[in-house]
N, C-alpha and C positions, 0 to 999 in steps of 0.2 A: 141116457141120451139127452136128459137138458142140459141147453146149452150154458146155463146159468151155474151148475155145480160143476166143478174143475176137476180133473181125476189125477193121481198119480203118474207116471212114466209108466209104462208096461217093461216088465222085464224077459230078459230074451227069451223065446222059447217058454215062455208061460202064459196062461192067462191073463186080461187083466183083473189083479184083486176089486173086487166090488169098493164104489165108497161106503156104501152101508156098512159094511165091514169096519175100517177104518172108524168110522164114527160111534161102531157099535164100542173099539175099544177106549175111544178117550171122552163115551159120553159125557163124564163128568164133568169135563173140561168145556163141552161145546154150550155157547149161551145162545138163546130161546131167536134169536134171528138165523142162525147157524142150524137150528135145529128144524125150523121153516123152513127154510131152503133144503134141504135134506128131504122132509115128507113130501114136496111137491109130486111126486111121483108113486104108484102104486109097488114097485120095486124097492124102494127105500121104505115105503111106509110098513111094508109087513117085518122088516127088523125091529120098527121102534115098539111096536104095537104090547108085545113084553114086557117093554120096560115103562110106560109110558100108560097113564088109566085115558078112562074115554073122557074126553072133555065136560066138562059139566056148565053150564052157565052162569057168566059171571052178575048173580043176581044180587041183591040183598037176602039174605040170608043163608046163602051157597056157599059151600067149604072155602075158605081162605090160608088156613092153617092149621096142618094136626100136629100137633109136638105128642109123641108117646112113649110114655117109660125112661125119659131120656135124662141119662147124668152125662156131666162134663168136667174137665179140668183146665186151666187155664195154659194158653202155649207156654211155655219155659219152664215150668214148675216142675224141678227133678221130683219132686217127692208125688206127684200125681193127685194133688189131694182134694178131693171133689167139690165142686163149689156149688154146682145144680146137683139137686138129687131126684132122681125118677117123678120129673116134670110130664103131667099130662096135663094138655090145651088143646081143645079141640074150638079154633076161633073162627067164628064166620063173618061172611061180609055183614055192612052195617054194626058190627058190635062194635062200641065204643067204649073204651074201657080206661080205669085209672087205676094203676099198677101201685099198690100200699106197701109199704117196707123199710125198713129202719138201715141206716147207714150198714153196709156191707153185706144183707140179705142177699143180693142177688140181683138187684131190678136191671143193671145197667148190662151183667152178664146175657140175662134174658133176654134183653134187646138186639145186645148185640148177634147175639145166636139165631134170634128172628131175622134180623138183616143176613145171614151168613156169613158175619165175619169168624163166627166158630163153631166147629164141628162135634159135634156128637161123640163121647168117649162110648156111652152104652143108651139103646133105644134109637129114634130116630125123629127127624122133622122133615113133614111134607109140607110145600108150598102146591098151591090149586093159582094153576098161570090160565092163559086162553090158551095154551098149547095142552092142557090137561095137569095131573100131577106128578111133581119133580120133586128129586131128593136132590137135586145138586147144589151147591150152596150157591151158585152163579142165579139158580132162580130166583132165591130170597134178596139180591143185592137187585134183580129187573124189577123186583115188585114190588117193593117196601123203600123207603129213605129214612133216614134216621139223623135226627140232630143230639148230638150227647158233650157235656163238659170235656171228653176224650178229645172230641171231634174239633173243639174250638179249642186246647190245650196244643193239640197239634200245627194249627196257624200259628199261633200268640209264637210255639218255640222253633220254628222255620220261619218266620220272619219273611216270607214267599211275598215278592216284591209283584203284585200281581194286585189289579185292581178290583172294587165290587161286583162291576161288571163280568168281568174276566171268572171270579169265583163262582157266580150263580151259573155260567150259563157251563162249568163242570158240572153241573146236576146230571145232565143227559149222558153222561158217560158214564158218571160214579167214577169220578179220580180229582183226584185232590188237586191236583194243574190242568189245564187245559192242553191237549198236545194235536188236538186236530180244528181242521179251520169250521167253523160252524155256518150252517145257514142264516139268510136273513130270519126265517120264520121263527128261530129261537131264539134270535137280538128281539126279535118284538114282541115273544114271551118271557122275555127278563127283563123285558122295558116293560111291559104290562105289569107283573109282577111287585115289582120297586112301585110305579103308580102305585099299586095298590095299597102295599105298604107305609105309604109316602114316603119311599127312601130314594128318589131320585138322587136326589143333591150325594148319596152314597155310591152310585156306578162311578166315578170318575175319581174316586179317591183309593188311593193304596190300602191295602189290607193293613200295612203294619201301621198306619197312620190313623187307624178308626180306634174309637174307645170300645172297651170291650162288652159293653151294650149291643154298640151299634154293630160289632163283629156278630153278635147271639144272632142281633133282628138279620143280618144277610144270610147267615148260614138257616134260619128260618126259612128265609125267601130262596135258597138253595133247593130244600128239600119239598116246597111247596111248585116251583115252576114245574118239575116235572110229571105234578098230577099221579102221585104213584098211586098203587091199591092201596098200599099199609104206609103208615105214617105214623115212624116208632119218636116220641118226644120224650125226653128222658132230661128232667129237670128242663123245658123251654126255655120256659119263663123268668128264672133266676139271674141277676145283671138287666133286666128292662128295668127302666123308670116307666112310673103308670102311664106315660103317654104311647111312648112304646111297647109296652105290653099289651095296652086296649089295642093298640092300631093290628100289633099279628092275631086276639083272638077274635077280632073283627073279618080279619083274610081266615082265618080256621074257621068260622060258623059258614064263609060261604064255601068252603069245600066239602064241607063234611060230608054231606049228599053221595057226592063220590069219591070218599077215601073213609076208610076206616083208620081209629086214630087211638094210640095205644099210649096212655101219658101217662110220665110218674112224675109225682109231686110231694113233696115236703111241706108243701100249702096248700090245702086241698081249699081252703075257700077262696082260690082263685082259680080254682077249674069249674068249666061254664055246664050248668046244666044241663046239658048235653050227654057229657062224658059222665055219669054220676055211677055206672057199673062198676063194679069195682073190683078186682084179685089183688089176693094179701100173699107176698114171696115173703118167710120168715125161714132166717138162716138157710137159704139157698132150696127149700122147699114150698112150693107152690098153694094153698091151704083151699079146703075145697071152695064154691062157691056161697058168697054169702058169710063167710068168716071174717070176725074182723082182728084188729092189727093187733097183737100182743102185745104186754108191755116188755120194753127192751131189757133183756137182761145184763150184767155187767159188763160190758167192753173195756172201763178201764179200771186202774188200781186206785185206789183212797190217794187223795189231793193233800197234801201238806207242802206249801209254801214256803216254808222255814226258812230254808238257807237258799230259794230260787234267786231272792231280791236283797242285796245288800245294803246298808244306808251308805249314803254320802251326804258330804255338807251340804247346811243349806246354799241355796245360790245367791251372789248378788247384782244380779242383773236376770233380764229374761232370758230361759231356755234357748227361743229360736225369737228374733228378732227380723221381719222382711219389711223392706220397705222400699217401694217405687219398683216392686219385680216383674220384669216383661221376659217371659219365655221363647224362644223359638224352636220348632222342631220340623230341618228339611226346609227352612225358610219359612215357615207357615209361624206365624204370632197364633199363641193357643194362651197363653197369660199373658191379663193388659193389667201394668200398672196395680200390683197386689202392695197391699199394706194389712200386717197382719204380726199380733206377739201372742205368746206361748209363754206362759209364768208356772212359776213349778205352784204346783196343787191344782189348776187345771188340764178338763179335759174335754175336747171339744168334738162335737160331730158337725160333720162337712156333709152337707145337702147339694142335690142338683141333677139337674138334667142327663141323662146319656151326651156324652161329647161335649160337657161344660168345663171339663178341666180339670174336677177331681184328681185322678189317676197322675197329673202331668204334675199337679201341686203338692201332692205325697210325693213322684219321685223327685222333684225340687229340694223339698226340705232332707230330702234321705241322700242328698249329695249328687243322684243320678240324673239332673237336669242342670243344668247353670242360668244365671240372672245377667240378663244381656246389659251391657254396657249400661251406665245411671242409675241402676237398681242395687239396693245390697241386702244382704242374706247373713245376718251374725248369728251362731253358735256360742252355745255356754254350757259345757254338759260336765257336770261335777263331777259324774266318775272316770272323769277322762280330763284331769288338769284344770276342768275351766273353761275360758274363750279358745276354740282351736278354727284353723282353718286345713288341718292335715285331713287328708281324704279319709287315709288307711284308720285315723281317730274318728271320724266324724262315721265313717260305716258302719263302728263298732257302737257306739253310742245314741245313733239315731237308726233303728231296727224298721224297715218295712215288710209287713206280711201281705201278703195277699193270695187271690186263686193265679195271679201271672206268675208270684214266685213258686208255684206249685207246678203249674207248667213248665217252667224251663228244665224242669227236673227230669228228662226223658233219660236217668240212667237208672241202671240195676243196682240200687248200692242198698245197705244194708239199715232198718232205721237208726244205729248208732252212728255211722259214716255219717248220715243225712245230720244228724244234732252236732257234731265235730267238725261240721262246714262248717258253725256257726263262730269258731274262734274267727276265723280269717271273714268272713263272709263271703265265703268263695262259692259259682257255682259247678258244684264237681269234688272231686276227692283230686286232690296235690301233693299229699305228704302222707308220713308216716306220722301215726300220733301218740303220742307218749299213753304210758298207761295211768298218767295223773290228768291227762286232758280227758281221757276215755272214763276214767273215774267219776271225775267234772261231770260230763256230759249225763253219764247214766243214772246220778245222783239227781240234776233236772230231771229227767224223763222220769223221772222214781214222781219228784213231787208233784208233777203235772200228769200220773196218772199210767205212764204209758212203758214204765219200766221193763216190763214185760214181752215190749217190742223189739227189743233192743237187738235181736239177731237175724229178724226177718227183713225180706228184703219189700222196701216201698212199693212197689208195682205190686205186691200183693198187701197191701193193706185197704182198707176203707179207708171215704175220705174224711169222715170225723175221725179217726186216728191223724190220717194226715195233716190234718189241719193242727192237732195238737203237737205233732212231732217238729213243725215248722214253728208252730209258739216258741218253742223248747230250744230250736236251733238260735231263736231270736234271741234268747234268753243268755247264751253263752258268752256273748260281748259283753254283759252287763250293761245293758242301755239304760242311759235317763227317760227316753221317749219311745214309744212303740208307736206306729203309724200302720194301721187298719183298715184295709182296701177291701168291700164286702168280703171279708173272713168267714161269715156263717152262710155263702150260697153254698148251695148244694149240702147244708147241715139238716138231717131232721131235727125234731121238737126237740127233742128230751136232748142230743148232741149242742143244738143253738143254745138250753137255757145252761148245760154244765160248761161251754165256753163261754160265756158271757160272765158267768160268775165268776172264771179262773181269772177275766179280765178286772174285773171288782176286788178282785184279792190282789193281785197285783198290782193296781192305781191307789188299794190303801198302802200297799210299802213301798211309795214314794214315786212309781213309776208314772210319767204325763200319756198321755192318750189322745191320740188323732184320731175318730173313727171316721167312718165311709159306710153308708150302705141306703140301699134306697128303700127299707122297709120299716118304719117308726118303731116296732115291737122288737127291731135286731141290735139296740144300742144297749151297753150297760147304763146298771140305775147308777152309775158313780159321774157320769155326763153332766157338768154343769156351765157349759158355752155353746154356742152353734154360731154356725154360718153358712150363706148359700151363695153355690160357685153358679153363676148364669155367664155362657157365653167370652167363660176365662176370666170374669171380673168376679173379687170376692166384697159378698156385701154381711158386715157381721149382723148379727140377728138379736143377739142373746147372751 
C-alpha cells in the first residue's frame, strides 16, 4: 500500500504477485536506495529479514568488511587460474591499512573485489552498509571508491571529451560519464572539493587536455567528494609532483576520521603515519597479521643485452636538434619558445611540475606533436640513414615509453603480438608476421628477461612485466634514442632497481636517453644533463 513502491500489472483472474517477491528474486540486482524503499513497510520487511543481518552500528570499530575463505579468477581467463587464494579479512571501521606486495601479488585484484568490481569464484565477501549486511557486489561499489592506475588508463584511452568538473561530480553515481543532470548541492561539493585541493583552475579544463598528474589529483578529488566508508587507493600517489602530492595527503588526513583508508604503495615512506598497519598479499595470498614482505622471487629470465642494441656510426651533427619550438594543442600554447640539443653520448633527465609540459616535449621530439610556424625540430638518427624528416623513419628511431603507451593498449593480444607492434609502431595488431620478425621479437624479449611471456595474453600479466615488454616492443625499431615518461610508477623496489639497470645497459651500447619522473631515486646512474620544464619554458640546469 505505499504509495511510493510501484507494483507490476495484476494479471487476469490472479492475484496480485507481492513486490516483495519480485525483489526477493533479483535481490542481487537491487542497490541499497531500492532496498530502502522496499523495507519501508512491515510486509516487505519480513522477506528481507533472511537474507539480510540486523543492522549493526556504523561505529569505529564495527564490522566494515568480512572477506572469507574466498578465491577468485580473473573475467576472460579460459584457463580459470586463481589469482586470490582463500583470502580471509575481517576489516573494521577506523582500520587504516597499507596493503604490502610485489608487482603482480594480488593488491589491485584485492581492491578491486572490495569495491565489487569482482566476484568471488569460491568463499565469499560481506560488506556491513547502514542497511545491515550485504553479499551483493552493488553494496561494495555504494560503500567504498576506489582510485587505481586501471582507473586513469581508462580516461587517458577514451579520450572522454568531458570536463574536470564534469568527472568528479560522476563520483555520486560510480559511472564513468555523467548521464543524469545533478543538483546544485553536489556542484558545491565538487567546488568545495577542488578548493580543497587547490585544483580550481582544473574544473573547467578537458580531461584529455590535463597531464597525467593532474588527471591522478582529479580522480583523487573523485573518489574523495563522495565521503565513502572505504577508500580503496592503489598506487595514489604515483604521477604527483611533491606539491600535489602534499596538497591530496593534506585533503586525506582531514578525512580520515570518517573513511577508512586501505593504500598500496611501492613507497611506503610516503605514506603518513596514520596508515602505518600493515597486510602483506604474496603471490595472491594474504599472509597473516604482522608478517612482513618477502623477498621477491624470480619473475624474469637472465638479462643478456647481446644482440638487443646494434652499433651504428658515429653521428655528425646532434641527435635532435630544437630551436625556437612553440607547441600548440586544441589552441592552447603548452610550449613557449624551447631551445634544446641531444648529442649522442648524452643523457638527460627532464624535471617539473604536474602540467609543465613534460609529457607534450617527449611527444614533440617522438614525432607526435609539431613546432608551430618559426620553430624547428632537426633529427639525425644513424640507424636510420642520418638527417630524416620521414615520420614512418622518425617513429622507428625515436621510441617513446611510458604508462600512456601502456594504456592505450586495451586489447587482448598476446605478449609477443604486443613486442611485434614494435616493427611498425602501431597501436594494435595489422598484419600477419613473418616467423623471422616473430624470431626478432622473441630473441629481445629473451634478452630483456621476459622470454618466457611470449604466449600469454597482456591483460593477465603484471605491470613490472609490462613495463618490460613495452622496453622490448621499443627495442624492435632499433632506435638511436629512447624517451622515458615516469616508466617505473606503479614499479615496486626490487622491479624499479632491475629496470633501471636494463636502461644502464642500454645507454652503454650507444642508445641516448630522455628521462621523465618526478622522484630523484627513479633516474638511471648513466644521467649526465638535466633540465626543468616550468610553465612549457625549458631552463637547462646541468
Amino acid at each position: 500500500d505505499d504509495p511510493s513502491v510501484s507494483r507490476l500489472p495484476e494479471p487476469d483472474g490472479d492475484r496480485p504477485r507481492p513486490l516483495a517477491c519480485i525483489c526477493l528474486q533479483s535481490v542481487r540486482a537491487a542497490d541499497s536506495s531500492h532496498l530502502s524503499a522496499v523495507r519501508r513497510t512491515d510486509t516487505h520487511r519480513q522477506f528481507y529479514e533472511p537474507l539480510m543481518e540486523t543492522q549493526s552500528p556504523l561505529l569505529p570499530g564495527s564490522p566494515l568488511v568480512d572477506i572469507e575463505d574466498l578465491s577468485l579468477f580473473l573475467p576472460g581467463d579460459a584457463r580459470q587460474k586463481m589469482i586470490l587464494h582463500h583470502i580471509d579479512w575481517h576489516l573494521c571501521r577506523g582500520e587504516h591499512h597499507l596493503l604490502l606486495g610485489h608487482n603482480g601479488a594480488g593488491k589491485t585484484t584485492l581492491m578491486r573485489l572490495m569495491h565489487g568490481l569482482l566476484w568471488p569464484a569460491e568463499g565469499r565477501i560481506v560488506w556491513h552498509t547502514s542497511e545491515g549486511a550485504e553479499t551483493s557486489p552493488i553494496a561494495g561499489r555504494a560503500v567504498s571508491a576506489l582510485v587505481s592506475p586501471d582507473q586513469q588508463e581508462n580516461y587517458q584511452r577514451q579520450r572522454w571529451y568531458i570536463t574536470g568538473r564534469e568527472l568528479l561530480l560522476t563520483a555520486f553515481e560510480d559511472t564513468p560519464l555523467l548521464y543524469t543532470n545533478t543538483s546544485e548541492q553536489r556542484h558545491a561539493q565538487v567546488e568545495d572539493m577542488a578548493r580543497r585541493l587547490r585544483a580550481l583552475d582544473l574544473l573547467d579544463r578537458m580531461v584529455p587536455e590535463v597531464s597525467q598528474g593532474q588527471l591522478r589529483l582529479l580522480l583523487l578529488g573523485r573518489a574523495l567528494v563522495r565521503q565513502p566508508d572505504l577508500l580503496l587507493l592503489d598506487e595514489c600517489s604515483d604521477g604527483l609532483d611533491a606539491d600535489h602530492s602534499r596538497r591530496f595527503y593534506e585533503v586525506l588526513d582531514s578525512v580520515r576520521e570518517h573513511c577508512t583508508v586501505i593504500m598500496s604503495s611501492h613507497r611506503p615512506e610516503q605514506v603518513p603515519d596514520w596508515c602505518r598497519k600493515t597486510r602483506v598479499i604474496h603471490q595472491g595470498r594474504l599472509l597473516a597479521p604482522g608478517s612482513t614482505l618477502p623477498p621477491q622471487e624470480g619473475e624474469y629470465e637472465d638479462i643478456s643485452l647481446a644482440g638487443a642494441v646494434t652499433s651504428a656510426p658515429e653521428p655528425s651533427a646532434p641527435l635532435l636538434d630544437v630551436r625556437h619550438a612553440t607547441v600548440f594543442i586544441d589552441g592552447q600554447e603548452i610550449l613557449h619558445d624551447v631551445d634544446w640539443t641531444l648529442r649522442k653520448g648524452e643523457h638527460w633527465r627532464i624535471e617539473g611540475e604536474n602540467g609543465s609540459g613534460k609529457s607534450t616535449f617527449l611527444r614533440l621530439l617522438a614525432g607526435d606533436e609539431f613546432v608551430a610556424v618559426g620553430g624547428t625540430l632537426v633529427r639525425h638518427l644513424p640507424h636510420h640513414g642520418g638527417e630524416t624528416v620521414l615520420l614512418e623513419e622518425i617513429r622507428k628511431g625515436v621510441r617513446l615509453v611510458s604508462d600512456l603507451s601502456q594504456a592505450l593498449y586495451g586489447y587482448s593480444i598476446t605478449a609477443l603480438e604486443l613486442v611485434c607492434t614494435g616493427l611498425e609502431n602501431t597501436v594494435g595488431v595489422y598484419r600477419d608476421y613473418s616467423k623471422a620478425e616473430q624470431e626478432q621479437a622473441r630473441r629481445v624479449m629473451r634478452e630483456l628477461g621476459v622470454g618466457h611471456l611470449a604466449e600469454r595474453s597482456i591483460r593477465l600479466l603484471s605491470t613490472g612485466q609490462l613495463r618490460r615488454l613495452f622496453l622490448a616492443r621499443a627495442l624492435m625499431g632499433e632506435p638511436d634514442i629512447l624517451l622515458l615518461d615516469e616508466p617505473c610508477s606503479a614499479l615496486d623496489e626490487d622491479s624499479r632497481r632491475q629496470y633501471l639497470d636494463l636502461l644502464d645497459q642500454l645507454a652503454a651500447r650507444g642508445i641516448s636517453l630522455v628521462f621523465v619522473s618526478h622522484f630523484e631515486g627513479d633516474a638511471p646512474s648513466c644521467i649526465n644533463r638535466r633540465a626543468r620544464m616550468h610553465q612549457g619554458r625549458l631552463e637547462i640546469l646541468a
